[in-house]
DSSP file (Angstrom, degrees, kcal/mol; ACC not computed):
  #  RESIDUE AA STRUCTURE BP1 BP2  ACC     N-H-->O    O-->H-N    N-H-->O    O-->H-N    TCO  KAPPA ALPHA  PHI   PSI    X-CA   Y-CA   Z-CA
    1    1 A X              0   0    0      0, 0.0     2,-0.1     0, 0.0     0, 0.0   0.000 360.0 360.0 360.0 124.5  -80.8   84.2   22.9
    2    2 A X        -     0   0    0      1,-0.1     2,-0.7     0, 0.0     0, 0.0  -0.373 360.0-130.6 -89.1 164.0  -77.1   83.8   22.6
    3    3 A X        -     0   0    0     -2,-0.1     2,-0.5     2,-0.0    -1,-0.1  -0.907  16.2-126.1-109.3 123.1  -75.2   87.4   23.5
    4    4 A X        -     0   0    0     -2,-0.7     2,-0.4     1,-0.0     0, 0.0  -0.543  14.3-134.7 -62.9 116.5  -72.8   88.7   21.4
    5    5 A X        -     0   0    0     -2,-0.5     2,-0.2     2,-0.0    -1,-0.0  -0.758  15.0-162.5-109.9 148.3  -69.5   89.5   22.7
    6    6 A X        -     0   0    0     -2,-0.4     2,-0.8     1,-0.0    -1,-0.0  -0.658  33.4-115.7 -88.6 134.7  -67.9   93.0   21.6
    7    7 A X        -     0   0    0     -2,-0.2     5,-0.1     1,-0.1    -2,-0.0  -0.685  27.9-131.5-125.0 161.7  -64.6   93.0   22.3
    8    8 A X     >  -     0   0    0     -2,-0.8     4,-1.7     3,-0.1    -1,-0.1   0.517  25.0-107.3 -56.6-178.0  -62.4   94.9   24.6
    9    9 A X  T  4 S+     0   0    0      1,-0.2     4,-0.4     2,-0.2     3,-0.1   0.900 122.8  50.3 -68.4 -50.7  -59.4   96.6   25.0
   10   10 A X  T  > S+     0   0    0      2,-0.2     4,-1.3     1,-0.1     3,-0.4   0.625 103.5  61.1 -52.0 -42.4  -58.0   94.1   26.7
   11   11 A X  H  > S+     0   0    0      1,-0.2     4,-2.6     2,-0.1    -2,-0.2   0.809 108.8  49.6 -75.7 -24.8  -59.0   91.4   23.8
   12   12 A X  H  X S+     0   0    0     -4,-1.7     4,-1.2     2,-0.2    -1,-0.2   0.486  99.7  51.2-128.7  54.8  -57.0   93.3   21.7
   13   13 A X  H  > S+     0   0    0     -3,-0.4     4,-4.0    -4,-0.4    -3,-0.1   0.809 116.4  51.2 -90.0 -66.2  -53.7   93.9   23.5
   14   14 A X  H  X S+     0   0    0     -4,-1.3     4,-1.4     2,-0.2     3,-0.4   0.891 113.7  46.9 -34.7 -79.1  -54.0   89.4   23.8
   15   15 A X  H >X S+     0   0    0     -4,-2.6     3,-4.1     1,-0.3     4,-1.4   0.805 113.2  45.6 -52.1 -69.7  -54.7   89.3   19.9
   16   16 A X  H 3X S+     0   0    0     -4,-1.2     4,-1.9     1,-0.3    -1,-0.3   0.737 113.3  49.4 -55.7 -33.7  -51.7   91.8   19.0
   17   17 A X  H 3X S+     0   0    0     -4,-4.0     4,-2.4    -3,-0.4    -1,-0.3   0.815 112.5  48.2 -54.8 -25.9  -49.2   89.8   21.4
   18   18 A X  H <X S+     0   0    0     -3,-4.1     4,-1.0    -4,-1.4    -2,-0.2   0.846 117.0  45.1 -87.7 -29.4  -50.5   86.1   19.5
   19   19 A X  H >X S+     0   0    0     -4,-1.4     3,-2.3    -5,-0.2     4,-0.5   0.983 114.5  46.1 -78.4 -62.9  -49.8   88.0   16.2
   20   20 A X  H >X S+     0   0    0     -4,-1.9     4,-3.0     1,-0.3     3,-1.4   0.725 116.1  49.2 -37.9 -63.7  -46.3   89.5   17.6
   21   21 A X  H 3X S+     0   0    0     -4,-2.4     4,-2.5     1,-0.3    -1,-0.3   0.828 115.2  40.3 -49.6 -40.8  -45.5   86.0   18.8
   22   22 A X  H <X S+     0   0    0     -3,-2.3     4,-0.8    -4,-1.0    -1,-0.3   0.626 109.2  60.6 -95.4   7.3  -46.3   84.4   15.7
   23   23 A X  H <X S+     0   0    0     -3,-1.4     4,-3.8    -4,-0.5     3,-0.4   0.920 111.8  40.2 -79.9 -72.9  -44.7   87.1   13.9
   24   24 A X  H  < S+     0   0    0     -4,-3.0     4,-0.4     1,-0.2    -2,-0.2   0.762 109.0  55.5 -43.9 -37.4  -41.3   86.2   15.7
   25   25 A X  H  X S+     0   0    0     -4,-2.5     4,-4.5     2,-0.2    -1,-0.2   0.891 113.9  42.3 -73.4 -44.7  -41.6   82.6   15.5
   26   26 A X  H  X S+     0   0    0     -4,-0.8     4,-3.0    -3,-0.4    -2,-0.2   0.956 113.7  54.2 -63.0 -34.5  -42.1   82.9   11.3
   27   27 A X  H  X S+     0   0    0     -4,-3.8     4,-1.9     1,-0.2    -1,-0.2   0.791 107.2  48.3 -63.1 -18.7  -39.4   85.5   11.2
   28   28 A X  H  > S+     0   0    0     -4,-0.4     4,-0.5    -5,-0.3     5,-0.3   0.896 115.2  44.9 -93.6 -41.3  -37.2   83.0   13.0
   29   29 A X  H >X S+     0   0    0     -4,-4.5     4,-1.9     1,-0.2     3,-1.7   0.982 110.2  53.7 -55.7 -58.6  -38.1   80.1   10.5
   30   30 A X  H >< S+     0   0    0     -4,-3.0     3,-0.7     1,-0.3    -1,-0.2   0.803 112.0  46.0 -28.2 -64.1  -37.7   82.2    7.7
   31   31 A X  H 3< S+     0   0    0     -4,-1.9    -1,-0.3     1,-0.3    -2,-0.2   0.479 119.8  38.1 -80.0  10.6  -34.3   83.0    9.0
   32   32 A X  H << S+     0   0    0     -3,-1.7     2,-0.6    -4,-0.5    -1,-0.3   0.814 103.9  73.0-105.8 -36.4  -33.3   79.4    9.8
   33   33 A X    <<  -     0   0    0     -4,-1.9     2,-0.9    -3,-0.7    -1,-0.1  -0.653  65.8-153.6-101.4 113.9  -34.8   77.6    6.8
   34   34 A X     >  +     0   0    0     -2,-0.6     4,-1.6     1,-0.1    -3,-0.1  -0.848  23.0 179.1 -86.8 115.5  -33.0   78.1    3.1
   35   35 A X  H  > S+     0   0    0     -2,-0.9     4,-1.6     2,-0.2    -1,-0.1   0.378  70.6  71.6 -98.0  10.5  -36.2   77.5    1.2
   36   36 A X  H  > S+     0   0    0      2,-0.2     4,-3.7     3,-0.2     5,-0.3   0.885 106.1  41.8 -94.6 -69.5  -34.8   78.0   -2.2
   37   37 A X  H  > S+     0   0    0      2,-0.2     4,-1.5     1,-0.2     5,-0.4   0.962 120.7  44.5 -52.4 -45.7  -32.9   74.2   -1.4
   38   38 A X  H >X S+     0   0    0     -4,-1.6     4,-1.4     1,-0.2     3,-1.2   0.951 111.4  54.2 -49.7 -66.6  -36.3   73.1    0.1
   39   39 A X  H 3X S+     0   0    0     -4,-1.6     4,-1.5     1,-0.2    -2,-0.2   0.785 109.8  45.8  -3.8 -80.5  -37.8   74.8   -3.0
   40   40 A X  H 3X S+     0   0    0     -4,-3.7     4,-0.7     1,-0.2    -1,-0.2   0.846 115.9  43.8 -50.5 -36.0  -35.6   72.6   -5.6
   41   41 A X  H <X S+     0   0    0     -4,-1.5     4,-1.1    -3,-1.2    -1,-0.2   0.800 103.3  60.1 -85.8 -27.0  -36.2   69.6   -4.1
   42   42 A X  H  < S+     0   0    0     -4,-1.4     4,-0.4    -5,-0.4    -1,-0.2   0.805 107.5  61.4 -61.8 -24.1  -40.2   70.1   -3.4
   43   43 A X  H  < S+     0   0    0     -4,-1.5    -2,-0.2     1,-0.2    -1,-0.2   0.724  89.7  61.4 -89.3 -12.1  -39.8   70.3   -7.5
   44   44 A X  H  < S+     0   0    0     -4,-0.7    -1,-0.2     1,-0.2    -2,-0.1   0.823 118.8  29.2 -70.7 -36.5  -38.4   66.7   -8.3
   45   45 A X  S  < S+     0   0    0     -4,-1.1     2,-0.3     1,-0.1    -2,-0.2   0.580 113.8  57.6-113.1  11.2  -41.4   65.3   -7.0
   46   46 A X        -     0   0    0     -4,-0.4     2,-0.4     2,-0.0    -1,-0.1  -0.986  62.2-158.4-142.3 135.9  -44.6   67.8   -7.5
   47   47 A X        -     0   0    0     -2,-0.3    -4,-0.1    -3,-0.1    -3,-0.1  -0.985  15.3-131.8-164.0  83.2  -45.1   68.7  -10.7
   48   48 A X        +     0   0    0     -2,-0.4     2,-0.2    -5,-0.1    11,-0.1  -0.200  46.9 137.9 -48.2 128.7  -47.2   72.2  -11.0
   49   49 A X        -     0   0    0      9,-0.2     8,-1.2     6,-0.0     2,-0.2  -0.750  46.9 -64.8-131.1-152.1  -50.4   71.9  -13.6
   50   50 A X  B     -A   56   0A   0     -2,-0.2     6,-0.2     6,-0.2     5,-0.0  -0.645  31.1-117.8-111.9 166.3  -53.7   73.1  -13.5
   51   51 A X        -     0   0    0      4,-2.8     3,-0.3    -2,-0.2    -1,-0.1  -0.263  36.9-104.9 -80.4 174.3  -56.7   72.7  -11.8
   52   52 A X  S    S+     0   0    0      1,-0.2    -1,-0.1     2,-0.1    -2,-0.1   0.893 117.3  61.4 -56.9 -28.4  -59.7   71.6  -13.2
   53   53 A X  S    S-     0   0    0      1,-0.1    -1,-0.2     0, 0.0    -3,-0.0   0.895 120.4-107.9 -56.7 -40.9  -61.3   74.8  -13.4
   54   54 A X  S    S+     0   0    0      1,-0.3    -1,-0.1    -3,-0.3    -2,-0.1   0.271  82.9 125.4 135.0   7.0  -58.5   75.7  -15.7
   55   55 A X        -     0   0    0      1,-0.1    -4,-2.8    -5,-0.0    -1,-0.3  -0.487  69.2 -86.5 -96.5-173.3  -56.8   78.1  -12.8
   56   56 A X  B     -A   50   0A   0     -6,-0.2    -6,-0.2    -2,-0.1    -1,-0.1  -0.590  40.7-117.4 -72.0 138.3  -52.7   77.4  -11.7
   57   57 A X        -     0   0    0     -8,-1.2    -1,-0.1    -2,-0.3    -9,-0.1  -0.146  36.6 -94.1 -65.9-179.3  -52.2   75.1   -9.2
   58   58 A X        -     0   0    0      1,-0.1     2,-0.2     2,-0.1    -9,-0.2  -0.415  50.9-105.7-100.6 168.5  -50.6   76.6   -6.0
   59   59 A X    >>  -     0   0    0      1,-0.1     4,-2.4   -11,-0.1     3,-2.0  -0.658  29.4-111.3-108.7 154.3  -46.7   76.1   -6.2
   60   60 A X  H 3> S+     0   0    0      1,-0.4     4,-1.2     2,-0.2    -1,-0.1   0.697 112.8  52.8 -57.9 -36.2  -45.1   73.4   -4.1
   61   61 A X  H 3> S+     0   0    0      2,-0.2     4,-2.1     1,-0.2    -1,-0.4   0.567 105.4  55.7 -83.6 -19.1  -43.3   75.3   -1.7
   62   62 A X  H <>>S+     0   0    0     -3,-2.0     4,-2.1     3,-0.1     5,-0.6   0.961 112.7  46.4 -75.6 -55.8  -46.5   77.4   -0.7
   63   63 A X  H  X5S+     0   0    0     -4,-2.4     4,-2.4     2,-0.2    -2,-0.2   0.920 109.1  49.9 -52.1 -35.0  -48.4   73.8    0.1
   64   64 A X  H  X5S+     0   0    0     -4,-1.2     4,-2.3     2,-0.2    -1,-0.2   0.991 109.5  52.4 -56.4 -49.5  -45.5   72.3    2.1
   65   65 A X  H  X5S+     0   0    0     -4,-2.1     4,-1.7     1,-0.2    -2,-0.2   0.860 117.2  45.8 -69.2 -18.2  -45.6   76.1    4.4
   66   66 A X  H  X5S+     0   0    0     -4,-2.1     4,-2.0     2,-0.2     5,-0.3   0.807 107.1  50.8 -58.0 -48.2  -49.6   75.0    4.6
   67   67 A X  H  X<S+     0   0    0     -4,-2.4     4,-1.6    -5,-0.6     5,-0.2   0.999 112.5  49.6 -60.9 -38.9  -48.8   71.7    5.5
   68   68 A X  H  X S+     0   0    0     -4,-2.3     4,-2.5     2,-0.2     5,-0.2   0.913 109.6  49.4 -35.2 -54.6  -46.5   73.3    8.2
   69   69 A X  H  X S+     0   0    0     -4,-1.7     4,-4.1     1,-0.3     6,-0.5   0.891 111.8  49.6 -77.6 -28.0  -49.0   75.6    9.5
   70   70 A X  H  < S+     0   0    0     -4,-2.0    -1,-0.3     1,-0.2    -2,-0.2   0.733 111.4  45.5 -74.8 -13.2  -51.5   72.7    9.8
   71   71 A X  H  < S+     0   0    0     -4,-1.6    -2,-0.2    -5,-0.3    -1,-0.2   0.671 117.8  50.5 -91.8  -9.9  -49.2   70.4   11.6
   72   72 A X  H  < S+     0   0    0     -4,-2.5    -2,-0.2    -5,-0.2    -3,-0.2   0.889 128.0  14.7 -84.9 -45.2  -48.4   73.4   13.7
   73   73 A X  S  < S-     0   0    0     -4,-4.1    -3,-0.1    -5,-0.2    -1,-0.1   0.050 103.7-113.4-129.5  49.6  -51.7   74.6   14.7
   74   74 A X        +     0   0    0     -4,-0.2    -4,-0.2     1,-0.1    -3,-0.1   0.462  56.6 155.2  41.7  30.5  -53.7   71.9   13.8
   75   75 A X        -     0   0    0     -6,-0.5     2,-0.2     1,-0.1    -1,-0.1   0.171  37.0-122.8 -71.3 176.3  -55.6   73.0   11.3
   76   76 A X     >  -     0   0    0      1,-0.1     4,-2.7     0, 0.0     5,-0.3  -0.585  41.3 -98.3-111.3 179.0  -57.6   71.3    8.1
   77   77 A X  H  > S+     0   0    0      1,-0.2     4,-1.4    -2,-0.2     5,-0.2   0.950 129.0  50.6 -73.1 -33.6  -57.0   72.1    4.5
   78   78 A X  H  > S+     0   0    0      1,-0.2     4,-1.1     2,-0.2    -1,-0.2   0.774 111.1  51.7 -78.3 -11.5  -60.1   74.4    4.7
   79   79 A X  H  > S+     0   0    0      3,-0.2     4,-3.3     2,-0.1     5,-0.3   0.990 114.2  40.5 -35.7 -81.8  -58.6   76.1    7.8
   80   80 A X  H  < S+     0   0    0     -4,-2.7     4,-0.2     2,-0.3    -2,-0.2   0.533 104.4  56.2 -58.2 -23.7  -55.5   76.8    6.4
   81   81 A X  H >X S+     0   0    0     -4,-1.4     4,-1.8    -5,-0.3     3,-0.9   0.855 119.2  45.2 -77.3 -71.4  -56.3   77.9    3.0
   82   82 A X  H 3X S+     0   0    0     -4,-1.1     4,-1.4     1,-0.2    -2,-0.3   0.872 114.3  42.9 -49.7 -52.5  -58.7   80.7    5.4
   83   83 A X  H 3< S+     0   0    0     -4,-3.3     7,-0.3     2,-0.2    -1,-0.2   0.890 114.6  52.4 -66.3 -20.5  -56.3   81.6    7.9
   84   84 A X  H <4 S+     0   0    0     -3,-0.9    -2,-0.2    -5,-0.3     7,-0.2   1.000 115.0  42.9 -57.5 -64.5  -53.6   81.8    4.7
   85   85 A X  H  < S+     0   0    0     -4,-1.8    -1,-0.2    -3,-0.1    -2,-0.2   0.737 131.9  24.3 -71.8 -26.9  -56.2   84.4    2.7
   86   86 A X  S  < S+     0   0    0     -4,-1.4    -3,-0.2     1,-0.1    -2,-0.1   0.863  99.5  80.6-116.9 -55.8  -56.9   86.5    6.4
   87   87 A X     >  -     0   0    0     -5,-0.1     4,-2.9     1,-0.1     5,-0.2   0.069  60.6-158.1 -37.8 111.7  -54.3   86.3    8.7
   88   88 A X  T  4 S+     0   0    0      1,-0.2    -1,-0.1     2,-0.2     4,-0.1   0.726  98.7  50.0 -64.6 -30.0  -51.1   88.8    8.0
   89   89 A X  T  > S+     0   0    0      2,-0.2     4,-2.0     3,-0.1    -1,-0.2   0.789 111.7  44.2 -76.5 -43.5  -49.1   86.8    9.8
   90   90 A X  H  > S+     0   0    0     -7,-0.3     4,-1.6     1,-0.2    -2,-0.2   0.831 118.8  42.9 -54.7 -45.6  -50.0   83.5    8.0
   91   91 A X  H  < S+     0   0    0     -4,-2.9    -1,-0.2     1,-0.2    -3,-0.2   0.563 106.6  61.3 -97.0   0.4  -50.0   85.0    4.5
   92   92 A X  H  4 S+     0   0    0     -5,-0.2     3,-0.5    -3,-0.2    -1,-0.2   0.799 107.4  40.3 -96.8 -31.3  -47.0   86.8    5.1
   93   93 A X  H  < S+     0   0    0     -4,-2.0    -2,-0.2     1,-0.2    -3,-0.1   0.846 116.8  53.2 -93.6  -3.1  -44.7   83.4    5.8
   94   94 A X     <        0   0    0     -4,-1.6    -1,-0.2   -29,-0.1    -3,-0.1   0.478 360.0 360.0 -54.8  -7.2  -46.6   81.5    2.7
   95   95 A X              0   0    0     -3,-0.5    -3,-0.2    -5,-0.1    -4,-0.1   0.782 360.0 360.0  76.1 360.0  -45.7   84.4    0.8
């Protein structure tokens, strides 16, 4: 029987410092990076349409900061699309 662990006071003081940290670290790309010139240039070669289902496809400059976050923390596309949709810190530098 595996035990479930509840977690402490202590686990989340550790969580809020790895969000703080990763808070700073986007805040500092954000402030470093003009993504409006990234932006223009992501649009010469990717070319928005739809998916099959028929919904929009995701705009270039949000896949590139996914591609970021997966070469950064080594994530897969189904990673990254979930930490993008729960993570506050994650959906907040995707936009």
């Amino acid at each position: 029987m595996e035990h479930q662990h509840n977690p402490t006071l202590a686990d989340s003081i550790c969580d809020l410092r790895s969000r703080k940290i990763k808070q700073t670290f986007f805040t500092q790309v954000n402030t470093l990076l003009d993504w409006t010139v990234i932006e223009s240039i992501i649009k010469i070669h990717y070319k928005k349409g739809k998916s099959a289902t028929g919904k929009p496809s995701y705009s270039g400059l949000l896949l590139f900061k996914m591609c970021l976050l997966q070469t950064w923390y080594g994530l897969s596309d189904y990673e990254v699309e979930d930490r993008v949709n729960d993570s506050i810190s994650f959906g907040y530098f995707c936009g």
